[in-house]
C-alpha positions in Angstrom: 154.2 80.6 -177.1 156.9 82.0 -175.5 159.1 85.2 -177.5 162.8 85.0 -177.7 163.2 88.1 -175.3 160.5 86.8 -173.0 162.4 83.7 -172.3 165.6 85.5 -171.4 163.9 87.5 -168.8 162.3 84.9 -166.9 165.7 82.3 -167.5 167.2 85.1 -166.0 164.6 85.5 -163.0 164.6 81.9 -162.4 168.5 81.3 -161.3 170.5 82.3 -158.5 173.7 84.2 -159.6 176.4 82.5 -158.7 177.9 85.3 -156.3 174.3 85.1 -154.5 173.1 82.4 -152.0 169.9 81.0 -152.2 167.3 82.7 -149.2 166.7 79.8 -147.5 170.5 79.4 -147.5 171.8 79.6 -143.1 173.6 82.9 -142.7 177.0 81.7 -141.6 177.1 81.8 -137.5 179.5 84.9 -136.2 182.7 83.4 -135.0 182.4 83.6 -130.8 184.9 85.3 -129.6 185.9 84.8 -126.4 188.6 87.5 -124.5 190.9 86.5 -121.5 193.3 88.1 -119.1 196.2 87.0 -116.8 196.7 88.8 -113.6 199.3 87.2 -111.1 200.5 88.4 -108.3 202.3 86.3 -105.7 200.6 82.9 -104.6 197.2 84.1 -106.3 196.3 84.9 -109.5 193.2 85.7 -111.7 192.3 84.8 -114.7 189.7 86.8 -116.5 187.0 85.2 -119.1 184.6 87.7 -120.8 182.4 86.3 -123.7 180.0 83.1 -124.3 181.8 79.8 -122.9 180.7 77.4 -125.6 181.4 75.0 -128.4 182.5 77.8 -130.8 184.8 79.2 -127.8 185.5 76.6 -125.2 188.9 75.8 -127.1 190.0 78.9 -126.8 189.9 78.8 -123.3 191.6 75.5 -123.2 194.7 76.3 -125.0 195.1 79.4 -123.0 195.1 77.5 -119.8 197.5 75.0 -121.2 200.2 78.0 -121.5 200.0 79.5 -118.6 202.5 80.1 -116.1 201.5 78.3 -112.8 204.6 78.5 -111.2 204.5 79.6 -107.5 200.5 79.9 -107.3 198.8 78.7 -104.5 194.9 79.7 -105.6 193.5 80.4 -109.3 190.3 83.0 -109.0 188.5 82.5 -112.1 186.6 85.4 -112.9 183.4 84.8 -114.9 181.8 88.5 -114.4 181.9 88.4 -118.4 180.6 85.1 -118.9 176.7 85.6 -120.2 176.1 81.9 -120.6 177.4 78.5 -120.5 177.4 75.5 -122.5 178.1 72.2 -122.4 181.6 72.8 -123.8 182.0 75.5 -121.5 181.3 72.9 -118.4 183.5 70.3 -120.0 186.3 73.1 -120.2 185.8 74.1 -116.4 186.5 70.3 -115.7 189.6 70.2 -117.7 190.7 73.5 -115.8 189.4 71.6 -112.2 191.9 68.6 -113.3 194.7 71.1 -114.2 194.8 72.9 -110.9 194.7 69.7 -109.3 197.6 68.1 -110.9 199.6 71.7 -109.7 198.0 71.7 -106.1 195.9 74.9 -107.3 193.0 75.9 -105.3 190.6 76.9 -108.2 187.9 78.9 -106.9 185.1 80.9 -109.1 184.0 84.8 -108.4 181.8 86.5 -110.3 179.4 84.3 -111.9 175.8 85.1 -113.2 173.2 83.3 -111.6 172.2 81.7 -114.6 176.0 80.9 -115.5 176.0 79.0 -111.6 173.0 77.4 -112.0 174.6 75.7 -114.8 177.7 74.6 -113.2 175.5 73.4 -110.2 173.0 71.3 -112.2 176.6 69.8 -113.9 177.5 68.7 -110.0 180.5 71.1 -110.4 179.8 73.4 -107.6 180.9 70.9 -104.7 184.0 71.2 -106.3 184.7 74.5 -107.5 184.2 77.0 -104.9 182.5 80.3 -105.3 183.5 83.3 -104.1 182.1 87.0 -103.6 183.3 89.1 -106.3 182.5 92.3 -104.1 186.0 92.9 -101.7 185.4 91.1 -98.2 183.9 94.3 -96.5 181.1 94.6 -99.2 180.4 91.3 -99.3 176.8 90.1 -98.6 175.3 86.8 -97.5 174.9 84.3 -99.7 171.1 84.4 -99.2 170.5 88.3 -99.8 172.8 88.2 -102.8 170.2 85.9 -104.1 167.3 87.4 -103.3 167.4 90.3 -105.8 167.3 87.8 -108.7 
Protein backbone atom coordinates (compact mmCIF):
# COMPACT_ATOMS: atom_id res chain seq x y z
CA UNK A 1 0.00 0.00 0.00
CA UNK A 2 1.18 3.01 -1.09
CA UNK A 3 0.84 6.57 1.48
CA UNK A 4 -0.55 9.68 0.17
CA UNK A 5 3.03 11.50 0.53
CA UNK A 6 4.79 8.51 -0.87
CA UNK A 7 2.96 8.65 -4.03
CA UNK A 8 3.71 12.36 -4.68
CA UNK A 9 7.33 11.78 -4.32
CA UNK A 10 7.84 9.11 -6.71
CA UNK A 11 4.83 10.85 -9.32
CA UNK A 12 7.15 13.50 -8.95
CA UNK A 13 10.42 11.39 -9.70
CA UNK A 14 8.79 9.66 -12.45
CA UNK A 15 8.18 12.80 -15.03
CA UNK A 16 10.21 15.03 -16.92
CA UNK A 17 9.51 18.76 -16.14
CA UNK A 18 8.44 20.28 -18.88
CA UNK A 19 11.45 22.92 -19.06
CA UNK A 20 13.80 19.67 -19.03
CA UNK A 21 14.49 17.33 -22.00
CA UNK A 22 14.52 13.80 -21.63
CA UNK A 23 18.51 12.35 -21.45
CA UNK A 24 18.39 10.35 -24.25
CA UNK A 25 16.99 13.54 -26.02
CA UNK A 26 20.06 14.70 -29.08
CA UNK A 27 21.67 17.84 -27.85
CA UNK A 28 20.83 20.30 -30.71
CA UNK A 29 24.01 20.35 -33.21
CA UNK A 30 25.98 23.95 -32.95
CA UNK A 31 25.17 26.04 -35.89
CA UNK A 32 28.53 25.78 -38.35
CA UNK A 33 29.70 28.80 -38.90
CA UNK A 34 31.54 29.47 -41.68
CA UNK A 35 33.72 33.04 -42.12
CA UNK A 36 34.73 34.63 -45.58
CA UNK A 37 36.74 37.43 -46.89
CA UNK A 38 36.97 39.42 -50.23
CA UNK A 39 40.32 40.70 -51.32
CA UNK A 40 40.50 42.17 -54.88
CA UNK A 41 42.95 43.85 -56.35
CA UNK A 42 43.23 44.36 -60.15
CA UNK A 43 42.66 41.20 -62.49
CA UNK A 44 43.08 38.80 -59.30
CA UNK A 45 41.35 38.43 -56.41
CA UNK A 46 41.04 36.15 -53.26
CA UNK A 47 38.49 34.89 -51.61
CA UNK A 48 39.10 33.61 -48.13
CA UNK A 49 36.95 30.46 -46.54
CA UNK A 50 37.80 29.60 -42.90
CA UNK A 51 35.44 27.05 -41.18
CA UNK A 52 33.92 23.38 -41.97
CA UNK A 53 32.58 23.37 -45.83
CA UNK A 54 29.46 21.28 -45.20
CA UNK A 55 25.71 20.80 -45.28
CA UNK A 56 25.16 23.08 -42.26
CA UNK A 57 27.56 25.81 -44.13
CA UNK A 58 27.85 25.18 -47.77
CA UNK A 59 24.89 27.78 -48.37
CA UNK A 60 26.59 30.27 -46.84
CA UNK A 61 29.19 30.05 -49.21
CA UNK A 62 26.91 29.93 -52.11
CA UNK A 63 25.06 33.14 -51.50
CA UNK A 64 28.26 34.84 -50.93
CA UNK A 65 29.63 33.94 -54.22
CA UNK A 66 26.43 34.90 -55.87
CA UNK A 67 27.07 38.70 -54.63
CA UNK A 68 30.22 39.23 -55.48
CA UNK A 69 31.71 41.71 -57.63
CA UNK A 70 33.42 39.93 -60.62
CA UNK A 71 33.86 42.76 -62.63
CA UNK A 72 37.30 43.12 -64.23
CA UNK A 73 38.87 39.71 -62.75
CA UNK A 74 40.84 37.58 -64.71
CA UNK A 75 41.73 34.68 -61.83
CA UNK A 76 39.74 33.88 -58.47
CA UNK A 77 42.41 32.24 -55.80
CA UNK A 78 40.27 30.51 -53.44
CA UNK A 79 41.88 30.22 -50.27
CA UNK A 80 41.03 27.15 -48.18
CA UNK A 81 43.99 27.45 -45.48
CA UNK A 82 40.91 27.58 -43.01
CA UNK A 83 39.04 24.86 -44.38
CA UNK A 84 39.49 21.70 -41.74
CA UNK A 85 37.25 19.40 -43.77
CA UNK A 86 34.96 18.93 -46.52
CA UNK A 87 31.72 17.47 -47.28
CA UNK A 88 29.67 16.48 -49.79
CA UNK A 89 27.93 19.88 -49.84
CA UNK A 90 31.14 21.50 -49.60
CA UNK A 91 32.17 19.65 -53.09
CA UNK A 92 28.83 20.40 -54.60
CA UNK A 93 29.43 24.18 -53.64
CA UNK A 94 33.10 24.10 -55.25
CA UNK A 95 31.22 22.97 -58.52
CA UNK A 96 28.70 25.66 -58.45
CA UNK A 97 31.67 28.12 -57.88
CA UNK A 98 33.74 26.06 -60.91
CA UNK A 99 30.47 26.88 -63.20
CA UNK A 100 30.33 30.49 -61.91
CA UNK A 101 33.78 31.43 -62.95
CA UNK A 102 33.29 29.75 -66.08
CA UNK A 103 30.22 31.57 -67.19
CA UNK A 104 32.68 35.03 -66.27
CA UNK A 105 35.81 33.57 -68.03
CA UNK A 106 37.41 33.33 -64.39
CA UNK A 107 40.37 31.24 -63.86
CA UNK A 108 39.48 29.63 -60.51
CA UNK A 109 42.39 28.18 -58.94
CA UNK A 110 42.72 26.72 -55.16
CA UNK A 111 45.80 27.62 -52.64
CA UNK A 112 45.99 26.53 -49.43
CA UNK A 113 44.25 23.31 -49.03
CA UNK A 114 44.82 20.53 -46.27
CA UNK A 115 45.80 17.39 -47.61
CA UNK A 116 42.86 15.80 -46.39
CA UNK A 117 40.61 18.76 -47.65
CA UNK A 118 42.49 17.80 -51.44
CA UNK A 119 42.15 14.40 -51.22
CA UNK A 120 38.57 15.09 -51.08
CA UNK A 121 38.30 17.20 -53.98
CA UNK A 122 40.54 14.69 -55.96
CA UNK A 123 38.51 11.56 -55.11
CA UNK A 124 35.30 14.00 -56.37
CA UNK A 125 37.39 14.23 -59.97
CA UNK A 126 37.49 17.95 -59.14
CA UNK A 127 41.20 18.42 -59.24
CA UNK A 128 41.66 18.24 -63.18
CA UNK A 129 39.67 21.04 -63.04
CA UNK A 130 40.39 23.24 -60.37
CA UNK A 131 43.94 23.99 -60.19
CA UNK A 132 46.02 24.07 -57.09
CA UNK A 133 48.36 26.39 -56.27
CA UNK A 134 51.33 26.95 -53.57
CA UNK A 135 50.13 28.98 -50.83
CA UNK A 136 53.83 29.76 -49.88
CA UNK A 137 54.93 33.17 -52.25
CA UNK A 138 56.76 31.72 -55.58
CA UNK A 139 60.35 31.90 -53.92
CA UNK A 140 59.36 29.64 -50.94
CA UNK A 141 57.55 27.45 -52.84
CA UNK A 142 58.56 23.67 -52.76
CA UNK A 143 57.91 20.76 -55.18
CA UNK A 144 54.97 19.28 -55.22
CA UNK A 145 56.55 15.99 -54.08
CA UNK A 146 58.47 17.28 -50.81
CA UNK A 147 55.37 19.33 -49.83
CA UNK A 148 53.86 15.92 -49.57
CA UNK A 149 56.22 14.11 -48.06
CA UNK A 150 55.93 15.55 -44.51
CA UNK A 151 52.41 14.34 -44.25
Amino acid sequence: MVRAHEWDGSRRLARVPASRRPWWAAHPAPAAELRLGWESGGAQAVLTVDGDLDAGSAGQLDAYVAGLPAGGCAVLYLDLTGVRSLGSAGVSTLVGMRRWCDQRSIELRVRGALPSVWRVVELAGLDESLSRTASRPARHATAPEEELSLF
